[in-house]
C-alpha positions as CSV (number, residue, x, y, z in Angstrom):
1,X,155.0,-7.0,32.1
2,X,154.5,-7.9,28.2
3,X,150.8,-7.6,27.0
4,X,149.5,-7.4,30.5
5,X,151.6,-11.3,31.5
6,X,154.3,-11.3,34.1
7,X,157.6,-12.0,32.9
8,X,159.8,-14.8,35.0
9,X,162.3,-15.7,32.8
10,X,164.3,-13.2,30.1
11,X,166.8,-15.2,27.4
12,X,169.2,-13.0,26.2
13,X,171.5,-12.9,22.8
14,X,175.4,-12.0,23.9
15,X,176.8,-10.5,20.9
16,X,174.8,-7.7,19.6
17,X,172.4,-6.9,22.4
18,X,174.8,-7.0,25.8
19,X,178.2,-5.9,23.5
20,X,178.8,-5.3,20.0
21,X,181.2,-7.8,18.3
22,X,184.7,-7.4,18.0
23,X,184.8,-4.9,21.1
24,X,185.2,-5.3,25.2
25,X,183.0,-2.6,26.0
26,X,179.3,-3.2,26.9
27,X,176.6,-1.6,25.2
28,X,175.1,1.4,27.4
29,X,172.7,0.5,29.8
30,X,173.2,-3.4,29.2
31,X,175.2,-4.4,32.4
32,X,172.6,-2.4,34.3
33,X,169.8,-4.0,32.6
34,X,171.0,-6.8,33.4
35,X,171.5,-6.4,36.9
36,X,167.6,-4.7,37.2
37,X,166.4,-8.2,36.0
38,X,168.0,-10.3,38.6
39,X,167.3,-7.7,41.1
40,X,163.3,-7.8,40.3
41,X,163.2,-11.6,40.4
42,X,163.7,-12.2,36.9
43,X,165.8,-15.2,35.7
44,X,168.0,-14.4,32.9
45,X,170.2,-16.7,30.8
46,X,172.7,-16.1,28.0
47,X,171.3,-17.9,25.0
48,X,174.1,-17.3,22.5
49,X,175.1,-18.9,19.6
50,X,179.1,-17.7,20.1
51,X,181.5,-20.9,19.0
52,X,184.1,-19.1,18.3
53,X,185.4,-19.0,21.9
54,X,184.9,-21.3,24.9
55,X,182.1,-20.6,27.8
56,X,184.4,-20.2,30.2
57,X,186.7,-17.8,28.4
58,X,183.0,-15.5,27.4
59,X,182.5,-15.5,30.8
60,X,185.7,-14.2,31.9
61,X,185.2,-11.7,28.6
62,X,181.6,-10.9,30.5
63,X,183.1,-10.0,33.7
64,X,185.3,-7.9,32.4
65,X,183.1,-5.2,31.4
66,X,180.9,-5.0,34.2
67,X,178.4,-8.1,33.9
68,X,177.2,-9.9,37.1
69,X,176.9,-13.2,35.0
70,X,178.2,-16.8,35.9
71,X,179.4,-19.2,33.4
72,X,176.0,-21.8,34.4
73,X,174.3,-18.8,33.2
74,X,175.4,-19.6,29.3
75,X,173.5,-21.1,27.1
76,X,176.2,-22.0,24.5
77,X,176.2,-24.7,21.5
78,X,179.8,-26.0,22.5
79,X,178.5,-27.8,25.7
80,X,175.4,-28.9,24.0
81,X,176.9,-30.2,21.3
82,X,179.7,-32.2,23.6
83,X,176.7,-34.0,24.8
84,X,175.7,-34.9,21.6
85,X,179.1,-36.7,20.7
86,X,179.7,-38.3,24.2
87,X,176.3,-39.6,24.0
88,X,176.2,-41.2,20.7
89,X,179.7,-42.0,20.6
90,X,181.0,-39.8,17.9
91,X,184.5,-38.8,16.4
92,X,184.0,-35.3,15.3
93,X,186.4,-34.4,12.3
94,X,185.9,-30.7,13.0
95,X,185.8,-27.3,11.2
96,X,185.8,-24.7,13.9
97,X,187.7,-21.4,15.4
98,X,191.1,-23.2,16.4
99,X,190.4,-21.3,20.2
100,X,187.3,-24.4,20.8
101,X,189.5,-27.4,19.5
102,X,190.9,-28.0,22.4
103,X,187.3,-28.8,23.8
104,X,187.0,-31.3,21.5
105,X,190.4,-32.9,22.1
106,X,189.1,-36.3,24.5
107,X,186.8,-37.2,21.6
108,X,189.6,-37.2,18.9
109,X,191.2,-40.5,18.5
110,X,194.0,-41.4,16.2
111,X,192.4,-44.9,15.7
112,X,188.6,-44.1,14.5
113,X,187.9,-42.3,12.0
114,X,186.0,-39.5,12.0
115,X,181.8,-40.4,11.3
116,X,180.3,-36.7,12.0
117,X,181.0,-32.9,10.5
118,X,180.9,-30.6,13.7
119,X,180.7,-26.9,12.1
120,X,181.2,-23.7,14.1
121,X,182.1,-20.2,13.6
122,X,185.8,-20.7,12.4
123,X,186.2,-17.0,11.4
124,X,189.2,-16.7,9.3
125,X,189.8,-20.4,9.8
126,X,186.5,-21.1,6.7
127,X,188.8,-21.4,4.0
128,X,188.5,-23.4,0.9
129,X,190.8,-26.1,1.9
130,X,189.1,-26.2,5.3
131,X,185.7,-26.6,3.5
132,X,187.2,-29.3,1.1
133,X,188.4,-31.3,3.8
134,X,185.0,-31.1,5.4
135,X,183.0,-31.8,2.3
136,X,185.4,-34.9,1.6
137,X,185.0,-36.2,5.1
138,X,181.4,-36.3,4.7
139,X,181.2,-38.0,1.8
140,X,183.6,-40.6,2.6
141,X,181.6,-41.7,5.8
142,X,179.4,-44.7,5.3
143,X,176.3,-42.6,7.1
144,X,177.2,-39.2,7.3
145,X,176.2,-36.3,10.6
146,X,176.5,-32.9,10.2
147,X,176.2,-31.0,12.7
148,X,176.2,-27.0,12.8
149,X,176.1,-25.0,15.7
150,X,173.5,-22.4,14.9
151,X,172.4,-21.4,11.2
152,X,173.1,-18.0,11.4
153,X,173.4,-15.7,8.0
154,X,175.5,-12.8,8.6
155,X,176.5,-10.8,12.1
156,X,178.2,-8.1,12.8
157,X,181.5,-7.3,13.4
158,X,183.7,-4.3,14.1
159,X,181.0,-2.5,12.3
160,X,181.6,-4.7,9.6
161,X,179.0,-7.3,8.3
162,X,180.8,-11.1,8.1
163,X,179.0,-14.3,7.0
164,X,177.8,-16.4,9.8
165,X,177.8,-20.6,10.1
166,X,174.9,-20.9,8.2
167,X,175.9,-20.0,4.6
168,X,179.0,-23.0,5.1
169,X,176.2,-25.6,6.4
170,X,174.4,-24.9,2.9
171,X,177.4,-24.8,0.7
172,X,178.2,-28.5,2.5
173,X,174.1,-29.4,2.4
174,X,174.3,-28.9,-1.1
175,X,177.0,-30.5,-2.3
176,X,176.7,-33.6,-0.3
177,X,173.0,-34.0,0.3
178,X,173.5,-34.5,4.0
179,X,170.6,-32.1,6.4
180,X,172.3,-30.4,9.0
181,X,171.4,-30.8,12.5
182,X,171.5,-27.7,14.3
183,X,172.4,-27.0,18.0
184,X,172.0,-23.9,18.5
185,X,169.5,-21.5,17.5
186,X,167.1,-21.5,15.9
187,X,166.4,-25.2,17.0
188,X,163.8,-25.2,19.4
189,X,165.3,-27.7,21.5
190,X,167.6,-25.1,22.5
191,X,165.1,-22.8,23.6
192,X,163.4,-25.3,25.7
193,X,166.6,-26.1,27.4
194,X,167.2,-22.8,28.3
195,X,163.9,-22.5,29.4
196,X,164.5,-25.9,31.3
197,X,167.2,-24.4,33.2
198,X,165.5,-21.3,34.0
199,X,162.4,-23.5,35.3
200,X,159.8,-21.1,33.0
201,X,157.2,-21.8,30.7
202,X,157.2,-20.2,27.3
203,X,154.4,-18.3,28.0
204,X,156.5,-16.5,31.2
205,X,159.5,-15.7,29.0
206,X,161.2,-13.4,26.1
207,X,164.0,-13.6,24.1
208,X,165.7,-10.6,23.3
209,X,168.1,-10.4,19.9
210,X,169.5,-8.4,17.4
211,X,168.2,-11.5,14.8
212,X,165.0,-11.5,13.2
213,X,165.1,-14.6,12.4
214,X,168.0,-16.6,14.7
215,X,166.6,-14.8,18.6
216,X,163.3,-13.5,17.6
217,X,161.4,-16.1,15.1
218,X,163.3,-18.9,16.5
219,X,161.7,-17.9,20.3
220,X,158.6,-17.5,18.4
221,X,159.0,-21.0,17.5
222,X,158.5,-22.7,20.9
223,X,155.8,-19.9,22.2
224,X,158.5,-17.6,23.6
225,X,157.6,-13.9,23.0
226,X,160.5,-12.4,20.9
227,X,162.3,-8.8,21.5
228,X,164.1,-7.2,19.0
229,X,166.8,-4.7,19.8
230,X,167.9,-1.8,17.3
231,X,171.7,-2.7,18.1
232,X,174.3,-5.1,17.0
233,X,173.4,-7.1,13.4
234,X,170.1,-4.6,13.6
235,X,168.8,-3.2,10.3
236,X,165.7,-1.6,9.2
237,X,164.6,-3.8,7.2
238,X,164.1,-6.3,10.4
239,X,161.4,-4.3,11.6
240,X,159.3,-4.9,7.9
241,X,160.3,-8.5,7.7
242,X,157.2,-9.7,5.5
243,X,157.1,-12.9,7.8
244,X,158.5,-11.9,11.1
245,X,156.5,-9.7,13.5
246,X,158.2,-8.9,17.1
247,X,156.5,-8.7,20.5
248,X,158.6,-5.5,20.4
249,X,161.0,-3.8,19.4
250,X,163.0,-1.4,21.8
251,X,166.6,0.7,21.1
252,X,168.5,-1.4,23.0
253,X,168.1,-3.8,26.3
254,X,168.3,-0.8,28.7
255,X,165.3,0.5,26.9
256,X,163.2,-3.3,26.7
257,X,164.1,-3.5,30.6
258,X,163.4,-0.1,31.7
259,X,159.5,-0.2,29.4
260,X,159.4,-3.9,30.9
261,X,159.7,-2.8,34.5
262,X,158.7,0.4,35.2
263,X,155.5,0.2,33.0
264,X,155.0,-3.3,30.9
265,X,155.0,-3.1,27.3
């Protein structure tokens, strides 16, 4: 329960709140969190904004340290944003982590140039050149896409704080005067397909993140009730965000799910 209203659906953030980035070992109490949820009727999907590897390879990753999850359970900007090129038609000149090109490869083509930007966590791979190339792409197509999967600022990182997509998709905004379109969160359209999936309303789900403003003001966005976690990207100054107030805010998920279960919150 959350403010006296059942809960049938939970969305969860991957990195942060079930492990911390840059490690295979689960967070404590996470993998049985997880497993309480399922086993008290509770739907659960994996909304994460990870590009940097494919689904299936995260869900293998998952598995690994203890997670009962399948990979239909994801909720991942590489599929979604797949979609997005098949369905339009698009030739994707691409600036992403070399390990998700390969997902990409049936829409390349040697004879069209490219007319869209796709913009994922590249990691190491966001170099100036890379960057260059992207900006001079852009402005050499006649009507330009770009097209970022999430608009995160920062995350975290072998305890180490690294700059997310969204600082690149500015830089490129800025200089070319093309919008991003995000897929990903915070865009509410991928909320509501998670919710889709799940077959809940808003009102019968939470979102639970590390992100103020990526898990738990982006939920807030399409009426979903957002959790925030004192773990991964966490920092004190989430919890006094002068715009952002949380449904909740618990320790970590084994916390959220034991106050959720055992006694509402």
């Amino acid at each position: 329960m959350l403010r006296n209203k059942p809960i049938r659906g939970a969305l969860l953030d991957i990195t942060g709140v079930l492990y911390e980035s840059g490690t295979r070992v689960a967070i404590p109490g996470s993998v049985e969190a997880v497993r309480r949820l399922k086993e008290a009727g509770v739907g659960v999907r994996l909304v994460t904004n990870e590009s940097s590897i494919p689904v299936a390879h995260l869900s293998t990753k998952l598995e690994g340290m203890g997670f009962e999850v399948r990979e239909r359970e994801i909720i991942s900007p590489i599929p979604a944003v797949l979609k997005v090129l098949e369905r339009e038609k698009l030739t994707p000149h691409l600036l992403v982590s070399p390990q998700v090109e390969s997902e990409f490869a049936h829409l390349l083509s040697n004879q069209t140039s490219p007319n869209c930007v796709v913009l994922g966590d590249a990691g190491n791979a966001f170099s100036f050149e890379a960057l260059n190339k992207a900006f001079r792409a852009l402005k050499t197509m006649p009507s330009p896409r770009l097209i970022a999967l999430g608009r995160g600022k920062y995350y975290r990182h072998e305890g180490e704080l690294h700059l997310d997509v969204g600082p690149f998709m500015s830089a490129l905004e800025y200089a070319t005067g093309v919008q991003a379109e995000v897929i990903g969160k915070p865009a509410k359209e991928f909320f509501k397909a998670a919710l889709s999936d799940l077959g809940v309303s808003a009102e019968e789900a939470i979102m639970v993140g590390d992100d103020i403003e990526g898990d738990v003001e982006g939920a807030q966005g399409c009426g979903v009730a957002g959790v925030l976690v004192r773990t991964g990207k966490y920092t004190p100054t989430s919890e006094t965000h002068p715009c952002i107030t949380p449904a909740a805010v618990q320790d970590n998920l084994g916390c959220l799910v034991e106050a959720l279960l055992v006694g509402g919150i």
